[in-house]
C-alpha positions in Angstrom: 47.1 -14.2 2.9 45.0 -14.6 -0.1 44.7 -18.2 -1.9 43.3 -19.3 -5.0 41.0 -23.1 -5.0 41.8 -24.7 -8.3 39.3 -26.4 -10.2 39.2 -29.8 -12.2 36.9 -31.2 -14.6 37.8 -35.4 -14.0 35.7 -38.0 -16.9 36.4 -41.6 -16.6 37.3 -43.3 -20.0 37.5 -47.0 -19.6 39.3 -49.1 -22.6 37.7 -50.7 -24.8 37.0 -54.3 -23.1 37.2 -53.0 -19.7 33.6 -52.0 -17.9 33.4 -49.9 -14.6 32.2 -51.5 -11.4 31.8 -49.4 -8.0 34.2 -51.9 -6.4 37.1 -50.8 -8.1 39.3 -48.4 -6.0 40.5 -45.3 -7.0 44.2 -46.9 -7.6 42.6 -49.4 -10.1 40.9 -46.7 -12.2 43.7 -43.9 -12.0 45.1 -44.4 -15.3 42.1 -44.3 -17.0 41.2 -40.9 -15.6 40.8 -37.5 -17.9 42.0 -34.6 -15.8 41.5 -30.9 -17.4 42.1 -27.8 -15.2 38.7 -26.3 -15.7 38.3 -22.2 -17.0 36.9 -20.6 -13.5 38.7 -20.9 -9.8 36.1 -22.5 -7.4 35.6 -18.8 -5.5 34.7 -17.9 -9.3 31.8 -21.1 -9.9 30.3 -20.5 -6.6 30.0 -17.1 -6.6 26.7 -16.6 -8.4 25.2 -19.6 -6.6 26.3 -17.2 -3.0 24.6 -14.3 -4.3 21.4 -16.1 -5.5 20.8 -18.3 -2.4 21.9 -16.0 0.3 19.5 -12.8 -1.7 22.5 -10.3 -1.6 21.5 -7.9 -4.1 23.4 -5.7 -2.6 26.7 -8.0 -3.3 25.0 -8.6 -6.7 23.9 -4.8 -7.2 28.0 -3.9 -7.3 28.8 -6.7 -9.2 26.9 -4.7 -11.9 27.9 -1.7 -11.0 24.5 -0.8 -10.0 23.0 1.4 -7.3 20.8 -0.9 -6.3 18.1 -4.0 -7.3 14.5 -3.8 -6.1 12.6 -7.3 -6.8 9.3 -5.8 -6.6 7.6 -2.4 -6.1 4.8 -1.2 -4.0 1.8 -3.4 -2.8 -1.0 -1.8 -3.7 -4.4 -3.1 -3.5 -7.7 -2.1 -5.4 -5.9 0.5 -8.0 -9.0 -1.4 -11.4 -11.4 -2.6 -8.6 -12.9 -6.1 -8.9 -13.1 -7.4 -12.8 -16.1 -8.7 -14.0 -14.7 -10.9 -16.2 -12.7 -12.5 -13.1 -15.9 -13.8 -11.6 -15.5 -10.3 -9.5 -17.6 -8.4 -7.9 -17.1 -4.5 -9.7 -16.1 -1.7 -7.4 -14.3 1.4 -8.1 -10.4 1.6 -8.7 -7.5 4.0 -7.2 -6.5 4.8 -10.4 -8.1 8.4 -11.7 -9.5 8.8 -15.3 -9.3 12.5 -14.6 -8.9 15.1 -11.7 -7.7 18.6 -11.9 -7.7 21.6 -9.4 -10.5 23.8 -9.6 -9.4 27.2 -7.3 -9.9 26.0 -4.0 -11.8 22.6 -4.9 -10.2 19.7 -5.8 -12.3 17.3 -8.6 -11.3 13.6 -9.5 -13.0 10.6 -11.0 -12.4 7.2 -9.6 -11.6 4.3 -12.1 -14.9 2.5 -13.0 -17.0 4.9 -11.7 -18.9 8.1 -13.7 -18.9 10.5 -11.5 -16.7 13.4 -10.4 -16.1 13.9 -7.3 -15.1 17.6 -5.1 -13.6 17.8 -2.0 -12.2 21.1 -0.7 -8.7 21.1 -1.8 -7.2 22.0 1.6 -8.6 17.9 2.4 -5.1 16.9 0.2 -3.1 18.5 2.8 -5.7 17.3 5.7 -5.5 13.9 4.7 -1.7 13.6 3.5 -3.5 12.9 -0.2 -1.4 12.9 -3.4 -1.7 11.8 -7.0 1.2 9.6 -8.2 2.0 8.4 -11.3 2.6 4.4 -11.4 4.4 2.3 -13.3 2.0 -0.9 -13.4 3.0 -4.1 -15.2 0.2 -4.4 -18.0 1.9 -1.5 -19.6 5.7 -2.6 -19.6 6.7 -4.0 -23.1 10.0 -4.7 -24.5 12.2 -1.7 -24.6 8.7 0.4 -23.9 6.7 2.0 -21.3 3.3 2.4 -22.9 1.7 4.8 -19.8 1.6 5.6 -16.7 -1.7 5.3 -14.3 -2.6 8.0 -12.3 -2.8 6.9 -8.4 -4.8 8.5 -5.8 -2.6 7.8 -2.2 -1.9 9.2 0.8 1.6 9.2 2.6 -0.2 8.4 5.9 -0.8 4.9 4.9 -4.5 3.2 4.0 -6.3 4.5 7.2 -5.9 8.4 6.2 -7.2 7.2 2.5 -10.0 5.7 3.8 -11.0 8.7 5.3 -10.2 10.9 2.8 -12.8 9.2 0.6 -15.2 8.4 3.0 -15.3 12.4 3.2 -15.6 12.8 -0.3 -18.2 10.1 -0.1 -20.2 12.2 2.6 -19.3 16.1 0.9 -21.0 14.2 -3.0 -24.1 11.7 -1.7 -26.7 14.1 -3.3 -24.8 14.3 -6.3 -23.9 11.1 -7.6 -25.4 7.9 -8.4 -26.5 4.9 -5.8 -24.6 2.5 -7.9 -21.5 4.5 -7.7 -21.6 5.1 -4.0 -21.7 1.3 -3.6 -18.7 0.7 -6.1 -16.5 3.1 -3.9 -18.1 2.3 -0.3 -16.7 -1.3 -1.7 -13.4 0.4 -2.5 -13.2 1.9 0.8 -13.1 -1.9 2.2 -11.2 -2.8 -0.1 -7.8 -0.5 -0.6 -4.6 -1.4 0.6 -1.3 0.7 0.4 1.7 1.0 2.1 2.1 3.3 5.0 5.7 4.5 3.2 5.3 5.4 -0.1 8.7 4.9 -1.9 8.8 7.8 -5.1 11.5 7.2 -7.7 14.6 9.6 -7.5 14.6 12.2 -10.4 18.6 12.3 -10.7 18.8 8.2 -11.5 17.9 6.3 -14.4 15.8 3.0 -14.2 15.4 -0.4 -15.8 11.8 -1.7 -15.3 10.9 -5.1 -15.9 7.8 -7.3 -14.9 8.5 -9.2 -12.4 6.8 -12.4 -13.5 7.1 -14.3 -16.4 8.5 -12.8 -19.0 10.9 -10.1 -17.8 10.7 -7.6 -20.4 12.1 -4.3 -19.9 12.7 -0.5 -20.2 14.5 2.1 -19.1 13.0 5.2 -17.7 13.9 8.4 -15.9 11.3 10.1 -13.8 10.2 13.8 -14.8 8.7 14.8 -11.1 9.5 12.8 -7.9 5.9 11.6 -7.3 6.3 8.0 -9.4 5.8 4.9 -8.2 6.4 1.1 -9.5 3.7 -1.6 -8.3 4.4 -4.7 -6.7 4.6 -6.8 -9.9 7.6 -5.1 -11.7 11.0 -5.3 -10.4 13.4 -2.9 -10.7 17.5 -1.3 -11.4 18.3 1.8 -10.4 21.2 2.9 -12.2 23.5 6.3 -11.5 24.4 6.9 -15.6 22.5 6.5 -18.5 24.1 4.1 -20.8 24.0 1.6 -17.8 20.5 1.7 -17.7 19.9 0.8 -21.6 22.4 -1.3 -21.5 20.8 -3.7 -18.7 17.7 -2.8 -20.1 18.6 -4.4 -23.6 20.2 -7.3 -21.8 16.9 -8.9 -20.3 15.1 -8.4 -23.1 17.7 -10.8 -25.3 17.5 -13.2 -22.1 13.5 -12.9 -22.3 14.2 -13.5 -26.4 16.1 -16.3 -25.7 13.7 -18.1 -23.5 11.6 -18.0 -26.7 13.8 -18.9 -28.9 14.7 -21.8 -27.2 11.2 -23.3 -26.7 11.3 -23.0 -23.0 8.6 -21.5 -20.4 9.3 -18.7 -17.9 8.9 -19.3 -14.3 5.9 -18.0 -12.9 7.2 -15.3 -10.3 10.8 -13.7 -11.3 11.5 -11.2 -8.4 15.3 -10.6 -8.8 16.6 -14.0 -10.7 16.7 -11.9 -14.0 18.9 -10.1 -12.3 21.4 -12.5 -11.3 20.9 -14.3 -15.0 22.6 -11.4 -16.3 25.4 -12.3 -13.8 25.5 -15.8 -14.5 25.3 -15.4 -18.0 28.7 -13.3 -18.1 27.1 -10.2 -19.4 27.6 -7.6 -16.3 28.8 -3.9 -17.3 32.6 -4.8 -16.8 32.6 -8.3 -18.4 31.9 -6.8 -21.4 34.5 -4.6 -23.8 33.9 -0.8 -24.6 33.4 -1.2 -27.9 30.2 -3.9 -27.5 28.8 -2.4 -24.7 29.1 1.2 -26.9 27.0 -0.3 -29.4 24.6 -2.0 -27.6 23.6 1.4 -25.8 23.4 3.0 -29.3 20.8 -0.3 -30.4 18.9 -0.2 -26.8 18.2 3.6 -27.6 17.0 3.1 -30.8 14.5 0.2 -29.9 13.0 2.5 -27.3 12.4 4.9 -30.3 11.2 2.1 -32.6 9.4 -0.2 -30.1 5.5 0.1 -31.2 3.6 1.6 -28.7 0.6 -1.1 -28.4 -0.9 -3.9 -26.3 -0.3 -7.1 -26.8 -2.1 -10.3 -25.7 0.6 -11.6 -24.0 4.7 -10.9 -23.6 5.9 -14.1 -26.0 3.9 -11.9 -29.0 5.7 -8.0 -28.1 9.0 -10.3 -28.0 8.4 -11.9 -31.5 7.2 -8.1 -32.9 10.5 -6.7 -31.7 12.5 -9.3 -33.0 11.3 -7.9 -36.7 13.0 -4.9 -36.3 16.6 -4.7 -37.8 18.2 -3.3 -34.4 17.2 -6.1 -32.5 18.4 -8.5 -35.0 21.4 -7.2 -34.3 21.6 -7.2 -30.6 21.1 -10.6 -30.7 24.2 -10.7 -33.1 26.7 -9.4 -31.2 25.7 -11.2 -28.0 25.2 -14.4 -29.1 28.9 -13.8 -30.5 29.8 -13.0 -27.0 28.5 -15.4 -24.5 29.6 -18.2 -23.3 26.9 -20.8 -24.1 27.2 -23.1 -20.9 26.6 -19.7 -19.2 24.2 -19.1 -21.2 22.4 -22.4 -20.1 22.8 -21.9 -17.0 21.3 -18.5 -17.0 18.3 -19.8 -18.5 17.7 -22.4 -16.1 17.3 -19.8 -14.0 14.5 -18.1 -15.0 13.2 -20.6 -17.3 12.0 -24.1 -17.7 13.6 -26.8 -19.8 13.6 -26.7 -23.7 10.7 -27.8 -25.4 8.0 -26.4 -22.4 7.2 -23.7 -24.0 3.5 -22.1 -23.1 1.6 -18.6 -23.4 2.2 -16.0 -21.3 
């Protein structure tokens, strides 16, 4: 048998020349009692607070009529090298400025390096060695993906990339430069991958989002099944199309409103954007056709108008989008829409109280 917990919102108002003291019972205050049945059953209020604290994303990933929620992507270490102006030492990177397949030799140049490198192209196949493209966090902006980085990995895990390079190391020595040999001898200490490398499926559609700070997001659909997402951006993967830029436009007016409310993202996200868009009453179903039709039709046309540049930090890219007329408009309808205690609460979730606002 299926019941239904009511809920009640109680406030005491004591009359004028009467003050409140804990000694009084519950008999002596009754009358004075304000009792309103309150707008959500209690299997309603605590359902977000279930999902969040017990990490159901599974739960939470039909809820929004998702496939499914990934809070984070690969962990991938070395893919820039160290950065000088990180008080690192500088040692070549996984990612490629260039490679390309020359008959049977295979030629590629490692990130921060200047030379190129041939192996024997059979060593890809030897050493389980592909090229990947990744979707790294310093190029997600609102409603844009400004590139992807070309990632040299094997599906054997670090160990067979190790010595696939080491090889490549041994094949070049007399052909490129001391300081470059060092850079990648460091790499070769350095690297770390997965030993299952998880590729993006070509038939879904994504939302990508960086996973910390300031979730901004876009949708994307791989062209080849060889791309990857790093660690630090989370990500949807949605079975239809309008789904996707409809989430998609979501957390970027949650990451707008963060802003606009003079409040500070939390340092690591993971999956609590996610569950804001729960909280904040602004799932797939909760929404009517005819607003969810329109804000596909405005998601679509920011990812055609976003600019495709870098900016110095997240808060900026959200200010620059906000110019644009579509946007404007988003935020609109939605803030038309939502509840604003759900709204609040939402926040709170990913955000730190009003008037802590800081850089990104």
């Amino acid at each position: 048998m299926s019941w239904t917990s009511e809920l009640y919102v109680v406030k005491l108002k004591m009359p004028e020349g009467k003050a409140y003291s804990k000694s009084l019972s519950l008999a002596d205050i009754k009358e004075y009692l304000d009792i309103k049945l309150y707008n959500k059953s209690y299997e309603a209020y605590v359902k977000p607070g279930l999902l969040y604290f017990t990490e159901d994303l599974s739960s939470l990933a039909r809820e929004l009529s998702v496939n499914r929620i990934a809070p984070a992507g690969l962990f991938i270490g070395g893919i820039y090298g160290g950065e000088e102006k990180r008080g690192e030492e500088e040692y070549a990177g996984l990612v490629l400025t260039e490679y390309r397949l020359d008959g049977v030799v295979f030629k590629f140049k490692l990130y921060n390096t200047t030379s190129i490198l041939a192996v024997p192209a059979d060593y890809l196949n030897k050493y389980s060695v592909g090229i990947y493209k990744m979707i790294y966090v310093g190029e997600i902006n609102p409603f844009r993906i400004v590139r992807y980085l070309d990632i040299i990995l094997s599906r054997r895990g670090d160990r067979a990339l190790r010595e696939f390079l080491e090889e490549a190391l041994k094949l070049n020595e007399r052909y490129i430069s001391k300081e470059d040999r060092e850079k990648i001898e460091k790499l070769i200490n350095e690297l770390k991958q997965p030993s299952t490398i998880t590729t993006l499926n070509t038939d879904k559609y994504y939302v990508v989002y960086r996973r910390d700070r300031a979730f901004t997001a876009s949708v994307f659909k791989p062209s080849s099944d060889n791309f990857i997402v790093k660690v630090e951006v989370g990500y949807v993967e949605c079975g239809e199309e309008p789904t996707a830029y409809y989430y998609a436009a979501i957390l970027n007016y949650l990451a707008f409103k963060v802003i606009e409310t003079k409040r500070s993202f939390i340092r690591h996200q993971y999956a609590r954007p996610i569950h804001a868009i729960y909280v904040a009453g602004l799932s797939w179903n909760n929404v009517d056709d005819e607003v969810k039709q329109r804000i596909v039709e405005l998601s679509k046309e920011l990812h055609r108008k976003a600019p495709n540049r870098e900016y110095p930090n997240q808060r900026v890219a959200l200010k620059d989008i906000a110019r644009l007329p579509e946007f404007r408009e988003l935020v609109r309808i939605l803030d038309s829409r939502v509840n604003r205690e759900n709204l609040e609460e939402a926040l709170n979730m990913v955000s730190g109280a009003p008037g802590t606002s800081a850089e990104e």
